[in-house]
N, C-alpha and C positions, 0 to 999 in steps of 0.2 A: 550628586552632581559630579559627571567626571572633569579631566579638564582637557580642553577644545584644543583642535588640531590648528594648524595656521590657514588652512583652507577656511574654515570654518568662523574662526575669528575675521578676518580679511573678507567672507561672505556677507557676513551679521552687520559690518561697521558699512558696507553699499546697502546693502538690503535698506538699512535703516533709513538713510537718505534718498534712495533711488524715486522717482517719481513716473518715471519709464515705464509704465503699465502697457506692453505691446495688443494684450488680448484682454477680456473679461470676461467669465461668466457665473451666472446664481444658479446650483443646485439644490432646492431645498434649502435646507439649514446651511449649505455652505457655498462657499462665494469661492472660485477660481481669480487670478490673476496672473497673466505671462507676464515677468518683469527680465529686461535684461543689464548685467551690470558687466564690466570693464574684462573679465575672464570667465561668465557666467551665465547662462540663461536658465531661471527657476523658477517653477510653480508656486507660488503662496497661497497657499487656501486657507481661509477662515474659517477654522469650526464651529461644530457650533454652539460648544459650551465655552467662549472665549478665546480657547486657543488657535495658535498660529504655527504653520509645520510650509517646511517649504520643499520643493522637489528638485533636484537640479538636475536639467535635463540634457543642457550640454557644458561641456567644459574643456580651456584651450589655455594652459602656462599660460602668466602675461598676462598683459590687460589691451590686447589686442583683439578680441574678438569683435566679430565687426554683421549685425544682421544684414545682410542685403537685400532681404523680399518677403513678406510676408502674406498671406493667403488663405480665404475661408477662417472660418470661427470653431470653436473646442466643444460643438454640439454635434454639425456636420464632419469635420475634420480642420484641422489648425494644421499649415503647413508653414515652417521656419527656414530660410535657410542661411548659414553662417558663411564666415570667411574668416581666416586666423592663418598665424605662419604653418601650425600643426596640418592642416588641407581646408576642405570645406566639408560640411556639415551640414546633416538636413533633419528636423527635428518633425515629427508629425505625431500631432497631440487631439485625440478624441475625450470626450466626457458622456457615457453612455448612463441615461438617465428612463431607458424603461423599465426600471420598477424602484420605489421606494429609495434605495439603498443605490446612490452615483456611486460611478467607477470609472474611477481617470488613466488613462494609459498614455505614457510619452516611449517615444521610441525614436533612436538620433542614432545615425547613419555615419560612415568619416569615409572620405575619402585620402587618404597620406598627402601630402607633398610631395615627402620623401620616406623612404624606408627608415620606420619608425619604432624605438622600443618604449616600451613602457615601465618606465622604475617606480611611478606610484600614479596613484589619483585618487581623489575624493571618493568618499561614501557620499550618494545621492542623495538622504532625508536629512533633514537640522532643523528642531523643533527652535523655532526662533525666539519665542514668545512675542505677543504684540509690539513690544516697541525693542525689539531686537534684544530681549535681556533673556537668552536663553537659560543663563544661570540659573535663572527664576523658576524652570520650568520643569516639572518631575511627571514620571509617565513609569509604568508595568511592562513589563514583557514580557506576556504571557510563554509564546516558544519562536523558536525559531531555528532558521536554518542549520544542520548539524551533517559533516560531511560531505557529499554528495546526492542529498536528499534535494526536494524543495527548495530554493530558492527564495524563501519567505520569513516575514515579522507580522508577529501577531499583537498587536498593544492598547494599552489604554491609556492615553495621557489624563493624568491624575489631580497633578497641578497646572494650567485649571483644569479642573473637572471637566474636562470635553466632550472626547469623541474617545472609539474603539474604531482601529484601523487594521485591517488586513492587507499587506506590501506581499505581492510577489511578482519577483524577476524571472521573464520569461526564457531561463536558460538556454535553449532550442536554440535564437534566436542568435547565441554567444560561439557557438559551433564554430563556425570562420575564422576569427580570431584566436578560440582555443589550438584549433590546427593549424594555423601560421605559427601561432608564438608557443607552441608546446605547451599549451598551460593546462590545468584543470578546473573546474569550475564549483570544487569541492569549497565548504566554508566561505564561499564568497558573498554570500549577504550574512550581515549579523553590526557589529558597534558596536560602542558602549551612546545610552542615553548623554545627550541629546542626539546627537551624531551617530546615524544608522543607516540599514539600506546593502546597496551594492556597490561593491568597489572590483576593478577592472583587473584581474589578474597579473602580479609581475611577469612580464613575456622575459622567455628565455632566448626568441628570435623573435627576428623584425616584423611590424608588418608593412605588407609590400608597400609602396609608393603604387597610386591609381589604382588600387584595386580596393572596389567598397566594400566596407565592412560596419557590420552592427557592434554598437557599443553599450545600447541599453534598449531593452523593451517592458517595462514596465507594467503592473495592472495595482491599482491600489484602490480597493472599494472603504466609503467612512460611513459609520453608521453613528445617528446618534445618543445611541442606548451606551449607558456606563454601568460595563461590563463587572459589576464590585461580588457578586456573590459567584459561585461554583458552576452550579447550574446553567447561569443566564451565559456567564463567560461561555462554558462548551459549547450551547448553545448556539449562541451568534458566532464563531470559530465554523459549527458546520453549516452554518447556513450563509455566511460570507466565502467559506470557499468552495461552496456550492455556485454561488452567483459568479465570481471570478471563473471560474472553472468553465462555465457556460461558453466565456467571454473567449477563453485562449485557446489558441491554434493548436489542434490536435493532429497527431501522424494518424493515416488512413490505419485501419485495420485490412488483415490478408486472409483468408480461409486456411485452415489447417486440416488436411484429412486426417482425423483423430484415430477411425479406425483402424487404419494403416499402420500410425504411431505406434498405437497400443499394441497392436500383436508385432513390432519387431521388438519392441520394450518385453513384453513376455518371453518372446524366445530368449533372449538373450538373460533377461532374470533367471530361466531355469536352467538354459544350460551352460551359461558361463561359470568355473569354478570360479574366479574371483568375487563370485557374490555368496560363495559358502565357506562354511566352514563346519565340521563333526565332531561333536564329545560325546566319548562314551555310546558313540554309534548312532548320536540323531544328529539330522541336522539341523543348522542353526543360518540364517541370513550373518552374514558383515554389515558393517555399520558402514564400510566404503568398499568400494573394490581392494578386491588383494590384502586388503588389513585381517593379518591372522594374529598378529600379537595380541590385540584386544577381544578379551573373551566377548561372547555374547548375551546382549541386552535385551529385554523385554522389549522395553520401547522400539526398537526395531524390528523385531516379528510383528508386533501389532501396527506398528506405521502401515506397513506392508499389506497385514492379514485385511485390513477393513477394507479400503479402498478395493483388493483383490475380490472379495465379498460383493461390493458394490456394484462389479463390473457380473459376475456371477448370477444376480439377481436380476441385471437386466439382460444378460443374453442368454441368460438361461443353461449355461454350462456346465460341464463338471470340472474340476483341475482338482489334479490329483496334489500341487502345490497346496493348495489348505488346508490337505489333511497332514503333512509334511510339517507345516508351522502349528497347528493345534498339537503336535504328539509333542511337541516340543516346551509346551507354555508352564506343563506343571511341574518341571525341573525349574522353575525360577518362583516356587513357593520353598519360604524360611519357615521348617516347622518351627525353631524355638521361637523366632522372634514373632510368626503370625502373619505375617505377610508378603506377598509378593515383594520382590528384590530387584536391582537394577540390571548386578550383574549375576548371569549365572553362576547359582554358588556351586557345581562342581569346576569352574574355569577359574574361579576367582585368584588361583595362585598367578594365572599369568601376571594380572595386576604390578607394575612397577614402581607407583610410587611417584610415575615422573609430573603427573598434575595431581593438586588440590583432588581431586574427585578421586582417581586412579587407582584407589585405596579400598580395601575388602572393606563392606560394611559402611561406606560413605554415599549417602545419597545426595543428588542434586535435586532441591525441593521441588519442583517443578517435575520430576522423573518418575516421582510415584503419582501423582495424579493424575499424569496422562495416558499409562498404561491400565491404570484404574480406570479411566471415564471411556475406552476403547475396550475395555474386559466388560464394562457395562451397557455399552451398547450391545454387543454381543448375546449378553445374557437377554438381552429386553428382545432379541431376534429368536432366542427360543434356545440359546448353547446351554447349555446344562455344567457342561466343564467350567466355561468360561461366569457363569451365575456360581458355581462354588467358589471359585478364585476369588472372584469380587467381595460375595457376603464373607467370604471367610477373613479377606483384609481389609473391612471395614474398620475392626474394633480398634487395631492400629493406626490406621489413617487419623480416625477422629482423636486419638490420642495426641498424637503429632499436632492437630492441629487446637486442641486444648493446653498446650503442655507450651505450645508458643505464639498461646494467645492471638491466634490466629494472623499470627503478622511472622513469615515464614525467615529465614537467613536463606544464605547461598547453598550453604553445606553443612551437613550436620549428620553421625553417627546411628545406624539404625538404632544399634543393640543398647546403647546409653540417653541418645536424644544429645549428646553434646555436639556445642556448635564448634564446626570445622572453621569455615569463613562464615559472617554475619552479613557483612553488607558487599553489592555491587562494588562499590567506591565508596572510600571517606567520605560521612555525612550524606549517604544516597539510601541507604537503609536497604533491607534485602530484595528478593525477588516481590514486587507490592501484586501482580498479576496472578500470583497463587492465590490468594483469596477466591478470586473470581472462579478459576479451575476448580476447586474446592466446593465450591457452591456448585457447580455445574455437577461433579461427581456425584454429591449429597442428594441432589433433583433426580438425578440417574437411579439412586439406592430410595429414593422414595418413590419415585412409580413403578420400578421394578417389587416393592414392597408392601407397599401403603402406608410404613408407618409414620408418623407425626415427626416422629426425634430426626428424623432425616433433612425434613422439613426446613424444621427449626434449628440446625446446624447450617444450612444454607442462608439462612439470614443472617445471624450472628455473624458469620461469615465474611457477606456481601457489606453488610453494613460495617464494618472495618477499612472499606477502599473508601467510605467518604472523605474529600479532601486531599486526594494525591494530582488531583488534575490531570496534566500532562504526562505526571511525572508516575501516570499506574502501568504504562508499556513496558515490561522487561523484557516478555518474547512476545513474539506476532500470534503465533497462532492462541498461545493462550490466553493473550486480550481478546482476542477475537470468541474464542471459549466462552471467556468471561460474560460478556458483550451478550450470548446468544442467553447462556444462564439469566442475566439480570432482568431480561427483557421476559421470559418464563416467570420468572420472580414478582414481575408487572403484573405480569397476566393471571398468577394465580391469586396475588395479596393484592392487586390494585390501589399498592402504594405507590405513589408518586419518585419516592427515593430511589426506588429501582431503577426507573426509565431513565431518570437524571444518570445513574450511575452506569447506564448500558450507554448513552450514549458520550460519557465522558472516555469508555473504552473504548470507541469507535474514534473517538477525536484523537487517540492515543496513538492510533492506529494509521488515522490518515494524513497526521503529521511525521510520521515515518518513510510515508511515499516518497516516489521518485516524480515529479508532474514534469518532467522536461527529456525528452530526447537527447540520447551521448552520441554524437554523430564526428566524434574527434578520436583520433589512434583506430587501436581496437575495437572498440564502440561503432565506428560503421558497420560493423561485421553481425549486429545484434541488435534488436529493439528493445529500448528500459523505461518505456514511457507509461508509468501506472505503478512501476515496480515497488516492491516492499523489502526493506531490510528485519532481520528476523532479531537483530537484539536492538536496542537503543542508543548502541556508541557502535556497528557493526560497519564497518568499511563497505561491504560487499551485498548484496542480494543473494537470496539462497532458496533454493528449490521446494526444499521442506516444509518452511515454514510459509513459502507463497498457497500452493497447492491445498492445507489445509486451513490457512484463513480461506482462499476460495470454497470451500468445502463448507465452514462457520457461514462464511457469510451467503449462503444457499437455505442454508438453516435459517438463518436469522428472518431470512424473507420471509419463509413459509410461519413461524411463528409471527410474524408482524402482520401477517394476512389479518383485514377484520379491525386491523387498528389505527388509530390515529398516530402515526409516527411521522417525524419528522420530513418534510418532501427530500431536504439536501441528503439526509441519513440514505434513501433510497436511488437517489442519484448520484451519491459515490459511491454507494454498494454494489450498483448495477454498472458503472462505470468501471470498477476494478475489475469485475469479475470481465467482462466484453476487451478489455484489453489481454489480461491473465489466458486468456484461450488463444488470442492471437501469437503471444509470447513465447508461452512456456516452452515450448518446442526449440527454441535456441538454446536451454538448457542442456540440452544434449550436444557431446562434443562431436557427437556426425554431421552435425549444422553447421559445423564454424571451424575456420581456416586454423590447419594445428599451427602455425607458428603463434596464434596466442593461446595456445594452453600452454598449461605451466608442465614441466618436465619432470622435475621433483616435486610432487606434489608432499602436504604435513604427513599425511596419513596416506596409507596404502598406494596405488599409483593411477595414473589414466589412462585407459586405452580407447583412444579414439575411435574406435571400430563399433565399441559395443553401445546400444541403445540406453544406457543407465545413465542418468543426467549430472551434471557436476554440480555440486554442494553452493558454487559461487560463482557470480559476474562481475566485475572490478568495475571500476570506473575507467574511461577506454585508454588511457595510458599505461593499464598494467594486465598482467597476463588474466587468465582464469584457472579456474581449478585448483586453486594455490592449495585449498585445505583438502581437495580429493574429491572420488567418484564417487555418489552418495547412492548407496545402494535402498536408504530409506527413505528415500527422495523417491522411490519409485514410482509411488503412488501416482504421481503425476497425472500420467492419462487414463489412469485405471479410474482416477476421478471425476475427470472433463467430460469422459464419453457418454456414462450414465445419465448425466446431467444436463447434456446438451444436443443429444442425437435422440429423439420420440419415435419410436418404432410404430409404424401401421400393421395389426395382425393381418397377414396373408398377402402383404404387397411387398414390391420391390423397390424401394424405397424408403427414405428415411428424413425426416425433417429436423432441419438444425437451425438453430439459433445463437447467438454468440452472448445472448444478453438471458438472462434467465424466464423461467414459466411458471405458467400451476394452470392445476386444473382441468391437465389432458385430458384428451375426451375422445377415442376413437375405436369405437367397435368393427367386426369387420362388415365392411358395405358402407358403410355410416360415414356419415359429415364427419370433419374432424375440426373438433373445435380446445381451444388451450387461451391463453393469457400472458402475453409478454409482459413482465413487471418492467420495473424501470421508469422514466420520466418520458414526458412526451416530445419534451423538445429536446430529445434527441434518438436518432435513427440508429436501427442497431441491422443485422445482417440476417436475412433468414432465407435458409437455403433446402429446396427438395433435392435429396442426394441419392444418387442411384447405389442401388447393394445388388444388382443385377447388371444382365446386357441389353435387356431391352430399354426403348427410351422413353423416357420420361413423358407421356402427355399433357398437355394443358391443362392447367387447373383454373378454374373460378376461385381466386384467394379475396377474401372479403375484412375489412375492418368495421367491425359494427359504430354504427353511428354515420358512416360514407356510407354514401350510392356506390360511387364508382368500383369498378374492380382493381385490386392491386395488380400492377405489370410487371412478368419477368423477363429477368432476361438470360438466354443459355448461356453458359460459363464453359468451362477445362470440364470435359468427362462427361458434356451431355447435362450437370446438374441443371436446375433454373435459381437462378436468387434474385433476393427480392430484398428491398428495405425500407424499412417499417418503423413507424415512430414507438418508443418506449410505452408501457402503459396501456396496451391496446388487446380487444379482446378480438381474437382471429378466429373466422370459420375458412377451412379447404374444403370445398363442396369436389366429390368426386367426379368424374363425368362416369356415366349413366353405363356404359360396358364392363369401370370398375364395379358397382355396385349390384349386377344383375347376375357376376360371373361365378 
């Protein structure tokens, strides 16, 4: 129990008395109440294992607040509206009860007085307990809001044994106010129990007098399952912020012509010198532009080399760049130590010293796995170079991870195994998302194989994350890794513990998100709505690690075919990815006004001019670019294209979709028929895109299961687009001069 603010105390001592019941209504197991008291108007709901939590929806210094009208009921819409010296007030409060699991949403309006700052205000939740003895009352918190991420609490109240609640504050909505008062919207939901929620940013300027602004919009779904073990906790996490998720206002999506992207992105990869560098007469990628101090890393040839690969198999090309990055891969084999290395060891002198890692011979655990599970895909595609790299750095890898009991540090010594740094933070314990990498490598070296011991080291392995919860995200992409591994692990052993444990990486992952629009400073200038930060404490969004969880989680679908997975798992999978294509594209600083790139960038510099996307997006009061132009970020569209533009043999056009497929199906003359994954209720974009000058003709686009025919409409450039619900199995029936010609 912590101890209560004066708001909070001075709430509890009205609450208790108040009789003022403005509204009412029963949800299932829980009962709503509009009560309003003397500086207050709050939601009470009873849950439904005893406990009591109240919401406060508006609030005004003083004990002046004064209702003067009230309107419609919290099934259809509840409309409130206030008066106080601070302006007026308008509170408009729904209870959306189609399905199982209510979700209450309050959202209050201000209008100023006068030009008004803000030096504090209340957090909105205070778990009351029934007769106002919050002291009494103990609750979990499972994660919450960190940064500028989500705007949410995830909890169980405990004492009583209640209810598991999902809060999230729709920060979109807070935009107005952040740009009048210079604030940010970072860290602004979180508390200590009882007392949680959202609190109103200290404004550094006023806000105007008569100009309306939002002050809270709220979504908070109760369920009454009590969330006590591992499993059911993730669980209901993904399927409560599946349900919310439904619910909250989303920024439209825009069409990206990717193939355009992608070939200025290539020219400028080959022939900008700031994205190379030469030892010994090969060359080698940067890790950012113009960074020549730091020698070069596997890990960034292979970021690079796959995706470039990816785009190669579907257009069928040749680039003399892949033979350029393979001449280069086996100068980064250690004959003594046996394995693949981070840094090139004939560069390794330039090393300074000046970071933790910086150092000859110092691996970051998480650095040999991923050049390992990208030398492994390689090998499973038929490279022969890249299949000796890999078996030949197995017998090391598994060492490493017998030697540290498969629970990895931060940093640690090839040639000794000693450990450099152990943990993230005091009491946070090392990187916990190697494991799952690990297992994913292991599944690689066994079908690449067949043998058993590969197998059986991916379990061992995998079964080590049990119990980390929240807390198994170190990096994005390799939960995401992880995530695809465990679900493989489902599928071959049909044990239960996997699936649990794939989708606790997935929970990891989509508590990381960004669910709200930055439309304050800088932030207009960009779309962040969907976005992923790439460490766990990372200030920033970052290119790299976005592009390859979208790449994982492509994967993940196509392994999830045929099974019974979670509906919410597939409706943030396919949501991220549908935002991710609309986005990525602002990564590049040709997209975005240079006064907010950063000028001194950490590492090497930025030049706005070139196609190479930058490493980071701030939150919109601060610049971007801050850490550099990440030339391993490349990938970007060399990933999107294969994956979302379905080529017709022998026609002039191309069909795109923003939400993912399977199943293509189009010979030449022939129907063409494919499978938009995703959920149904919700629409995603799908566009016939011209690769010619002739125009497009009409198509018969059909949704199996409808009569009707889908309707397009022409768009910029002659396309047609069309939109289409999640989930839905598409035939394009040709017209009859395509097929005859």
């Amino acid at each position: 129990m912590n101890a209560l603010s004066p708001w909070a105390l001075s709430g509890l001592a009205e609450l208790t008395k108040s009789k003022s019941v403005l509204s009412e209504h029963a949800a299932g197991l829980f009962h709503f109440n509009v009560v309003a008291i003397s500086d207050s108007v709050w939601i009470q709901v009873a849950l439904a294992g005893g406990g009591t939590v109240g919401f406060r929806a508006a609030y005004s210094p003083g004990a002046d607040l004064e209702v003067v009208d009230i309107s419609g009921n919290m099934q259809q819409g509840l409309e409130l509206n206030l008066f106080s010296p601070i302006g007026t007030q308008r509170i408009f409060i729904t209870i959306d009860t189609a399905q199982p699991v209510p979700v209450l949403r309050y959202r209050t309006d201000l209008i100023p007085a006068k030009d008004l700052l803000i030096a504090g205000w209340p957090r909105d939740i205070l778990f009351t307990g029934a007769k106002g003895n919050a002291e009494q009352t103990q609750g979990k918190i499972h994660a919450s809001q960190f940064g500028t991420r989500t705007g949410f609490l995830y909890l169980t109240e405990t004492k009583p044994k209640s209810a598991t609640i999902l809060y999230i504050q729709n920060l979109t909505a807070l935009n107005d106010y952040c740009q009048q008062t210079e604030t940010s919207l970072g860290d602004s939901v979180g508390g200590a129990w009882p007392e949680l929620g959202f609190s109103l940013p200290v404004s550094r300027k006023p806000l105007h007098a008569g100009k309306e602004i939002t002050l809270c919009d709220a979504f908070v779904a109760f369920s009454n399952e009590f969330a006590e073990q591992e499993p059911s906790m993730i669980r209901l996490f993904l399927d409560l912020l599946a349900r919310i998720y439904l619910l909250l206002p989303k920024p439209e999506t825009t069409y990206q012509h990717w193939p355009d992207i992608l070939d200025q992105g290539l020219k400028d990869l080959i022939d900008s010198p700031g994205c190379w560098s030469q030892v010994a007469g090969q060359k080698y990628f940067n890790a950012y532009v113009s960074d020549y101090d730091t020698p070069p890393e596997i890990m960034v040839q292979l970021a690079v080399l796959l995706p470039l690969l990816d785009y190669v198999e579907w257009s069928k090309k040749d680039l003399e760049l892949i033979k350029t990055i393979r001449e280069g891969l086996p100068g980064f084999f250690d004959e003594k130590i046996g394995t693949i290395t981070r840094w090139l060891p004939a560069a390794e002198d330039k090393l300074k010293g000046e970071e933790e890692q910086k150092v000859p011979k110092v691996m970051d655990s998480w650095y040999l796995h991923h050049p390992m599970l990208n030398l492994s895909r390689l090998a499973l595609k038929g490279d022969k170079l890249a299949e000796q790299l890999f078996l030949n750095s197995l017998d090391f890898t598994i060492k490493v991870a017998q030697h540290f009991n498969y629970q990895w540090p931060v940093f640690y010594k090839m040639d000794t195994l000693e450990v450099v740094k152990a943990e993230t933070a005091e009491g946070k314990g090392g990187e916990k998302d190697v494991a799952g990498i690990y297992a994913h490598v292991m599944l690689q070296a066994w079908e690449l194989t067949k043998e058993k011991r590969y197998l059986n080291e991916a379990e061992k392995a995998a079964k080590t994350l049990k119990g980390f919860g929240f807390e198994i995200f170190y990096q994005a992409n390799n939960t995401a890794f992880s995530s695809g591994a465990l679900l493989r692990l489902y599928k071959i052993t049909g044990k239960q513990l996997y699936l649990d444990l794939s989708y606790m990486c997935l929970a990891g992952i989509f508590r990381n998100v960004q669910l709200w629009e930055c439309n304050y400073g800088f932030g207009k200038s960009f779309p962040k709505f969907f976005s992923l930060y790439p460490l766990n404490d990372a200030p920033y969004t970052a290119v790299y690690e976005e592009q390859e969880v979208f790449c994982a989680f492509h994967d993940y679908l196509k392994h999830a075919e045929g099974l019974e997975i979670l509906t919410s798992a597939k409706l943030l999978i396919s949501e991220y990815i549908r935002y991710l294509v609309h986005r990525a594209v602002y990564y590049y600083p040709t997209m975005l006004p240079s006064d907010m790139l950063e000028e001194k960038p950490k590492v090497g510099e930025v030049d706005a001019k070139l196609w190479i996307a930058l490493e980071d997006l701030q939150d919109g009061w601060l610049k971007s670019g801050t850490v550099g132009q990440e030339v391993y970020g490349a990938g970007n569209a060399f990933g999107i294209l294969p994956r979302h533009y379905l080529q017709i043999p022998g026609e002039p056009f191309m069909i795109y979709t923003d939400y993912p497929t399977s199943g293509f199906n189009a010979g030449k003359g022939k129907n063409i028929t494919f499978k938009i994954l995703g959920d149904e209720r919700i629409s995603c974009r799908m566009m016939l895109v011209k690769t010619g000058k002739k125009k497009i003709p009409e198509f018969e686009v059909k949704i199996k299961g409808r009569k009707d025919l889908m309707k397009a409409s022409r768009v910029e450039n002659g396309n047609l687009e069309y939109f289409i619900s999640g989930n839905s199995t598409i035939t394009i029936k040709l017209p009859t001069y395509l097929k005859t010609k």
